[in-house]
C-alpha positions as a printed Julia matrix, in Angstrom:
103×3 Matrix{Float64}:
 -17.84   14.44  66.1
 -14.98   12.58  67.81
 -17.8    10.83  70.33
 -19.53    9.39  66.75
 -16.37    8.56  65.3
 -15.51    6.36  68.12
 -18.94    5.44  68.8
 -18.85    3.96  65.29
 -15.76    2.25  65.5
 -16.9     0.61  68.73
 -20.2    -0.68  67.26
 -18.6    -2.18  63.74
 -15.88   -3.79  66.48
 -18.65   -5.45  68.39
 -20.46   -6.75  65.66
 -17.23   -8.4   64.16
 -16.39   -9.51  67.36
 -19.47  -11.39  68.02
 -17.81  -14.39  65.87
 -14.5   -14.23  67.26
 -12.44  -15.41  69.86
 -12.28  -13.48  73.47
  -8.31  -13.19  72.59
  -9.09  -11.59  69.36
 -11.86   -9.99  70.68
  -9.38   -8.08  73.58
  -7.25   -7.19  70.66
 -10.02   -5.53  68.39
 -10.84   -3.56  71.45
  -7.92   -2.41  72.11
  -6.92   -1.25  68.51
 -10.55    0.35  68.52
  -9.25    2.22  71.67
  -6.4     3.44  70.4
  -7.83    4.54  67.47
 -10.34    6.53  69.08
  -7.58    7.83  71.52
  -5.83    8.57  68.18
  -8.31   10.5   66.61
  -9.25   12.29  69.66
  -5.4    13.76  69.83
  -5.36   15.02  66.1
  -9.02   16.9   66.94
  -6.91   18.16  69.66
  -3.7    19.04  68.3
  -5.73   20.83  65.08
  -7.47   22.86  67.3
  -4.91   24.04  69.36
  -3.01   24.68  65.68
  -5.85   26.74  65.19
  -5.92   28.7   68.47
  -2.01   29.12  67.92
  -2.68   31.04  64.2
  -5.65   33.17  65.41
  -2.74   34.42  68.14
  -0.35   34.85  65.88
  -2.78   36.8   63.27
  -3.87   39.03  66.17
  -0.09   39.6   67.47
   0.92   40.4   63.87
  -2.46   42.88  63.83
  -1.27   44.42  67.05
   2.46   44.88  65.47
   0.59   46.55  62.36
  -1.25   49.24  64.48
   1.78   49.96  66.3
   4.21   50.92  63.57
   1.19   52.49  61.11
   0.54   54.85  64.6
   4.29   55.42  65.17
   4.57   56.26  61.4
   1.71   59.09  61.59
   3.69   60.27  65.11
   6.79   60.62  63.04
   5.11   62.11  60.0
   3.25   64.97  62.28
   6.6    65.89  63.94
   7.94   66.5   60.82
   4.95   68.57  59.07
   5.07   70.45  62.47
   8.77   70.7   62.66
   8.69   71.97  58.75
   6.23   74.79  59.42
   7.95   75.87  63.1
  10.96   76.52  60.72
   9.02   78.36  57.59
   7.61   80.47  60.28
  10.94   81.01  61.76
  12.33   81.99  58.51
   9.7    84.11  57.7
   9.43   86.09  60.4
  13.5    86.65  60.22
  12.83   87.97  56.88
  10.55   89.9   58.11
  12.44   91.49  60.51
  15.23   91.68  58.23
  12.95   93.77  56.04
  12.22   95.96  58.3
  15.16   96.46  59.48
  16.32   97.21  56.0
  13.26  100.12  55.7
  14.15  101.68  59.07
  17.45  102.02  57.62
């Protein structure tokens, strides 16, 4: 696309050159040169914008996974800290009991 751009530009500058001086020619040229060179760096600089977001979207993704699998980490050390207790008690009450029918 930037190749058509600034093969457009340089065909509409030769045609309007054709009537024109060579010092106005050299000018024309030279702004249709810079142009180009213009256009050219925005293609550029949007796609490296681009490249920079798709980055950012996959570190952000990254960060996501991380804290949703250190979440379920935390949440199944509790559920099995919760039941290690319940058993815990349990079993003292059942001993307890016992305890209680021996005597």
């Amino acid at each position: 696309m930037r190749k058509s751009i600034t093969a457009s530009l340089v065909l509409a500058a030769a045609l309007g050159l054709a009537a024109c001086s060579e010092k106005a020619q050299d000018e024309t040229a030279e702004a249709a040169n810079a142009i180009g060179s213009d256009a050219e760096a925005t293609a550029d600089n949007a796609a490296a914008d681009v490249a920079n977001v798709g980055d950012e979207a996959m570190g952000a993704a990254e960060n996501a996974a991380d804290a949703t699998g250190a979440a379920l980490e935390n949440g199944a050390d509790a559920v099995r800290n919760g039941t290690a207790k319940t058993l815990d008690d349990a079993g003292n009450e059942l001993k307890e009991g016992a305890q209680e029918v021996r005597d």
